[in-house]
C-alpha positions in Angstrom: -20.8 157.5 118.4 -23.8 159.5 117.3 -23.8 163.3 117.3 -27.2 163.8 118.1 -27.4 166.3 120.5 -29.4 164.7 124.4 -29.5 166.1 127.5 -26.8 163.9 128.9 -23.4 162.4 127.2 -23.5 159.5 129.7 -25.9 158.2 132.6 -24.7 155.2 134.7 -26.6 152.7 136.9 -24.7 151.8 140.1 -24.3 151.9 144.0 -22.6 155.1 145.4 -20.7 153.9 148.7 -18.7 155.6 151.6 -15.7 154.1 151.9 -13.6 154.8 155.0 -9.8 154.3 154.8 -6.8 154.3 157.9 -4.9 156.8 157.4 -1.5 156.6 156.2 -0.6 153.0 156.4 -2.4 152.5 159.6 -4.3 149.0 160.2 -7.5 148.4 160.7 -7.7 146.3 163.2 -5.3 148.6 165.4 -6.0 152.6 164.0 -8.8 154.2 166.3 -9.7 156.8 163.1 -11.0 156.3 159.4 -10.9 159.0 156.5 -14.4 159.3 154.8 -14.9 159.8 151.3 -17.7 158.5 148.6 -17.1 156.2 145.6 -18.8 153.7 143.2 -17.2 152.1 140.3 -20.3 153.5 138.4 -20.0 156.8 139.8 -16.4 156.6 139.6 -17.2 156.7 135.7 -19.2 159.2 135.3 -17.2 161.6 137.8 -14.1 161.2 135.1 -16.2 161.8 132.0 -17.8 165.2 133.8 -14.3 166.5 134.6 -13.3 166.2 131.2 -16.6 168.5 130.2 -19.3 166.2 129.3 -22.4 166.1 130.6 -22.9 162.9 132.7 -25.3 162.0 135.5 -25.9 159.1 138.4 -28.6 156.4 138.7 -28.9 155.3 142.2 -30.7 155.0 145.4 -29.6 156.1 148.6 -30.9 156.9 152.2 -32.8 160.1 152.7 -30.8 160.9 155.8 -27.9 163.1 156.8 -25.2 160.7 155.0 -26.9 160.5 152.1 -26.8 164.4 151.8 -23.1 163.3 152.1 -22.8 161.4 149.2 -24.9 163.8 147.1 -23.2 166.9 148.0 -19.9 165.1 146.8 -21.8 163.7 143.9 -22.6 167.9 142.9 -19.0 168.6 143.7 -17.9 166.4 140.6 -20.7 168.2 138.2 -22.5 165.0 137.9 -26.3 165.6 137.9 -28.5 164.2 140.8 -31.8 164.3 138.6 -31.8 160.7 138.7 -30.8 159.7 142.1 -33.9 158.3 143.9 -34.3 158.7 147.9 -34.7 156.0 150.5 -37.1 157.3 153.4 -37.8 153.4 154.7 -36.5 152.7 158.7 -34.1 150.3 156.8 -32.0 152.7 154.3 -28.8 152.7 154.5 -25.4 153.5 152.3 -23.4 150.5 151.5 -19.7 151.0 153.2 -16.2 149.7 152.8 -13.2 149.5 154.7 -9.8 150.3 153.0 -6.3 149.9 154.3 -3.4 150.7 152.3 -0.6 148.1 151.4 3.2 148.4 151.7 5.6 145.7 150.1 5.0 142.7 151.1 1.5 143.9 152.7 -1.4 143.8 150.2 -3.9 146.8 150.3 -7.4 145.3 151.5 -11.1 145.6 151.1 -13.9 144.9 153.7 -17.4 145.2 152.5 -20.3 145.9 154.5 -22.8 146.7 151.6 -25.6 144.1 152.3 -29.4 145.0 152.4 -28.4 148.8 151.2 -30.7 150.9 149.7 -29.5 150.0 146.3 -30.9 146.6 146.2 -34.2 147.4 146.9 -34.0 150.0 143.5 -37.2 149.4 141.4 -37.9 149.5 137.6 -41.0 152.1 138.6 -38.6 154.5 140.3 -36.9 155.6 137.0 -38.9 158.0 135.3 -39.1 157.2 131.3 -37.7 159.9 129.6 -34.5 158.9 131.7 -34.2 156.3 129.0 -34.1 158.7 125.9 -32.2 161.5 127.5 -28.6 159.8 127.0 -25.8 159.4 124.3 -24.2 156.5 126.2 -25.8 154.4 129.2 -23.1 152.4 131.3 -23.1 149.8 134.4 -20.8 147.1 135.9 -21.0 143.3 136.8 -20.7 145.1 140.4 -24.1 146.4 140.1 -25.5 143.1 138.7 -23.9 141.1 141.5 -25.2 143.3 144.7 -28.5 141.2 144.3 -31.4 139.5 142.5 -33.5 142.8 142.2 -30.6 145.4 141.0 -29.3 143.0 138.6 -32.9 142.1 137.4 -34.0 145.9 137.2 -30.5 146.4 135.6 -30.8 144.2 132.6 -34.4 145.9 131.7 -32.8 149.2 131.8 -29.6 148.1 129.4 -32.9 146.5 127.3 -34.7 150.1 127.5 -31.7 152.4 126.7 -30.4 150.5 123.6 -34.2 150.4 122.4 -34.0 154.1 122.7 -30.9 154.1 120.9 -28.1 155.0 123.8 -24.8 153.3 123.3 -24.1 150.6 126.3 -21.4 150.4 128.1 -20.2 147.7 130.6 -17.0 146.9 132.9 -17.3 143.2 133.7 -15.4 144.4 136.7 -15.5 141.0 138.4 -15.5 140.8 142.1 -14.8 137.5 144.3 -16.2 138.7 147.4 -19.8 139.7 145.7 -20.1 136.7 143.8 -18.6 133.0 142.0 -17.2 133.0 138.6 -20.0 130.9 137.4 -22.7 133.2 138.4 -20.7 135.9 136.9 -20.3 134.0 133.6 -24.2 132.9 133.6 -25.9 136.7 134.1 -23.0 139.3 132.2 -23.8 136.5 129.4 -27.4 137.3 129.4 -26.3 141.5 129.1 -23.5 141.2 126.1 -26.1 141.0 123.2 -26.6 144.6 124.1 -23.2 145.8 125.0 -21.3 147.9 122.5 -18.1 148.8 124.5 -16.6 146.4 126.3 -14.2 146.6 129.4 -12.6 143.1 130.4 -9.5 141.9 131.7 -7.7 138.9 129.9 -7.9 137.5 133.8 -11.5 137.8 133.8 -11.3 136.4 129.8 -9.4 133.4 130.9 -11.0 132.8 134.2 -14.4 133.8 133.9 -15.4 133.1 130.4 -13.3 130.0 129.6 -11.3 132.0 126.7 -8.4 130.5 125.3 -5.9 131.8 122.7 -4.0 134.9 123.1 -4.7 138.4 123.8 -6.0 140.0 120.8 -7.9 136.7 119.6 -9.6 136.7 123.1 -11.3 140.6 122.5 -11.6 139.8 119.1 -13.8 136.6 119.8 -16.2 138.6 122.3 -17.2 141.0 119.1 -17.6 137.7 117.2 -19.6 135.9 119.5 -22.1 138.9 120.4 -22.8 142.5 118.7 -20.5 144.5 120.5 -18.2 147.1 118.7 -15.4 147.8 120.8 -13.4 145.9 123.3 -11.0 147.3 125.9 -8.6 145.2 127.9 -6.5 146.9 130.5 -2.9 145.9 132.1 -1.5 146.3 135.3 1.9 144.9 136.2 2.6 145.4 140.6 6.2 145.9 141.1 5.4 146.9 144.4 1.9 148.7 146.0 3.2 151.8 145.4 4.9 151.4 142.4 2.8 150.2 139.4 2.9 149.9 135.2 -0.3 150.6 133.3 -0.8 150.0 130.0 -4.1 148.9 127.3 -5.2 147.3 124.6 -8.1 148.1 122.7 -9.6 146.4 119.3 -12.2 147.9 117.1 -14.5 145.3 115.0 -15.3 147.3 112.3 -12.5 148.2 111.9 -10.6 144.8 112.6 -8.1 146.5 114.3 -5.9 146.9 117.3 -5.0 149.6 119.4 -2.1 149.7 121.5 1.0 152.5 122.9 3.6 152.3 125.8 2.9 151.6 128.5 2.9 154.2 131.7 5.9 152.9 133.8 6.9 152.8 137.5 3.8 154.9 138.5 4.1 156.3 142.1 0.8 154.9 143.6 -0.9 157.0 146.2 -4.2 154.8 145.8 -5.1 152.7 143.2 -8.9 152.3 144.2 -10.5 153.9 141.1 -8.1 153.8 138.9 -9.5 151.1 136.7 -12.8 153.6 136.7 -10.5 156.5 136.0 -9.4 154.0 132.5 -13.5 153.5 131.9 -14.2 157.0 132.0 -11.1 158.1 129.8 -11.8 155.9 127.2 -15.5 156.8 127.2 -14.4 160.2 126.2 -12.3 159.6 123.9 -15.4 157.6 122.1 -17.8 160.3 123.1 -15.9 163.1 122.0 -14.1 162.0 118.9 -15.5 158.7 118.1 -11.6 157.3 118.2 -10.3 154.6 119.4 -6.9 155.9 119.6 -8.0 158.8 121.2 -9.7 156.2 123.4 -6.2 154.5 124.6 -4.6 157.4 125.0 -7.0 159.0 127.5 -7.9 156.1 128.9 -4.5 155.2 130.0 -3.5 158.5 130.8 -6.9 159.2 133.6 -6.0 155.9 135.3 -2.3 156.7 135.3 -3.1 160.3 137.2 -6.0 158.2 139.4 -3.1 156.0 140.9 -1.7 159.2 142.1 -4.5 160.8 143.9 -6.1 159.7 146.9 -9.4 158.7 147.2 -12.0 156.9 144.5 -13.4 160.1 142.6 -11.0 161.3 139.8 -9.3 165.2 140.1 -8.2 165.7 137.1 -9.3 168.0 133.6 -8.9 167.7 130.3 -5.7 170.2 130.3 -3.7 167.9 132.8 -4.6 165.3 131.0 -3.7 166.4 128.1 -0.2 168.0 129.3 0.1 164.2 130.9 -0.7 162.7 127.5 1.4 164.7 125.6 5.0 164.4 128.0 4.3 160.6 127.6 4.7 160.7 123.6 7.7 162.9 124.0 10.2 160.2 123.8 12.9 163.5 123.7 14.0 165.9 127.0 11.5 166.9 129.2 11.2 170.8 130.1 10.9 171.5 133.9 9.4 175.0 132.9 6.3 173.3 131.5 5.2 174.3 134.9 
């Protein structure tokens, strides 16, 4: 990663939404009550990089009204910068939303999305002042963002285009979603981004699935650096014993360095929610890149923020780098653990 010193370590493109959740286990076709709280998987990012001490900041557009004074009140609260948000004062602004309900074995958590004709997808190129694009070690966005619609994938592509021209680093979580969009279109547009991707996030699902790769694991990432420019692959791991008791675990391969990085896995996590946690990952990962230009140091933080995310309600990340790296260092203990550590 380059050392040369820019206003922000990270920026990411992407919609901030409220999500309200039933509480406890509740339904949602039966509780009379929902818990509020804001999210984004782009936001979600750059919240985890900023509570680890980098610098990081927001591009988005949301309503000028009372809940969008929400959203960037708890955007502050997680020391991301607001310079780039850009305010919606039409009739017709409004915050995408989701609806989240908690699983219990055999009942799957669930999503509904009511995120159509938000502010967000009516973003322009012309809102974005230029210097954004030159202010930024690392620029990163999401399929999510390309699939909310024609105009926020199409002003999302020029801005990948004008941040690697200005030399940024780009990031991108493929982060596929079914209910946005069809693998096809998926494959057709994130293929049109990767010649200007450096770090990748992608599951072997999403691989398989999405992109038609075939082969194992490693030869999967491995053929992604071949076939395009990027540097870096990520590939994350979740095995569901039960929704509240999950195992996380990464891979991560480095083409220059034709080599793969792997450690054990996190086991039997206690799940309190595990929206964000693949976010949490992103923005663990990112550090360890921005900060020591590592890809071991990569995994290890990477795994460890979306271990911690599983166990904390809500999609923003609470957690700093001293946690973390208390967390990380009891996992490579392999010896007795001390209760006084405390």
């Amino acid at each position: 990663m380059s050392s040369k010193k820019k206003e922000f370590d990270a920026l990411a493109l992407g919609e901030i939404l409220l999500r309200l959740s039933a509480p406890d286990n509740e339904r949602i076709v039966r509780g009379d009550s929902f818990q509020k709280c804001v999210g984004g998987a782009e936001l979600n990012v750059v919240s985890g990089i900023s509570l680890l001490g980098l610098r990081t900041g927001i591009i988005s557009k949301i309503p000028a009204t009372a809940i969008g004074t929400y959203a960037k009140n708890r955007i502050r609260f997680c020391n991301v910068s607001d310079d780039y948000l850009i305010y919606d004062e039409t009739k017709a602004a409004r915050l995408g939303i989701y609806y989240y309900e908690n699983g219990a074995y055999p009942r799957k958590a669930s999503v509904v999305y009511d995120r159509k004709y938000t502010s967000i997808n009516n973003i322009q190129l012309e809102e974005i002042p230029e210097e954004a694009y030159s202010s930024t070690r690392l620029f990163h966005t999401s399929g999510i963002t390309l699939a909310l619609s024609d105009q926020s994938r199409s002003v999302a592509l020029e801005m990948i285009k004008r941040f690697k021209k200005a030399g940024a680093m780009i990031s991108f979580d493929v982060n596929f979603r079914a209910n946005l969009w069809s693998e096809e279109e998926a494959k057709k547009y994130i293929e049109e981004v990767l010649p200007y991707v450096d770090v990748l996030f992608v599951s072997e699902e999403t691989s398989r699935r999405t992109f038609k790769k075939n082969g194992d694991l490693k030869a999967i990432m491995k053929s992604f650096t071949q076939d395009y420019s990027i540097k870096v692959v990520a590939s994350t791991e979740r095995k569901v014993i039960s929704p509240k008791k999950h195992t996380f675990s990464s891979t991560i391969y480095n083409a220059k360095e034709d080599k793969y990085y792997v450690e054990e896995a996190y086991e039997k996590i206690e799940v309190v929610d595990r929206i964000g946690s693949g976010d949490a990952y992103v923005a663990g990962a990112l550090y360890g890149l921005l900060q020591y230009d590592d890809c071991q140091k990569a995994l290890e933080y990477g795994n460890a923020s979306s271990a911690i995310k599983n166990t904390i309600s809500g999609d923003l990340p609470s957690t700093d780098l001293n946690e973390l790296d208390r967390i990380i260092a009891s996992h490579k203990n392999i010896g007795e653990q001390s209760e006084m550590n405390r």
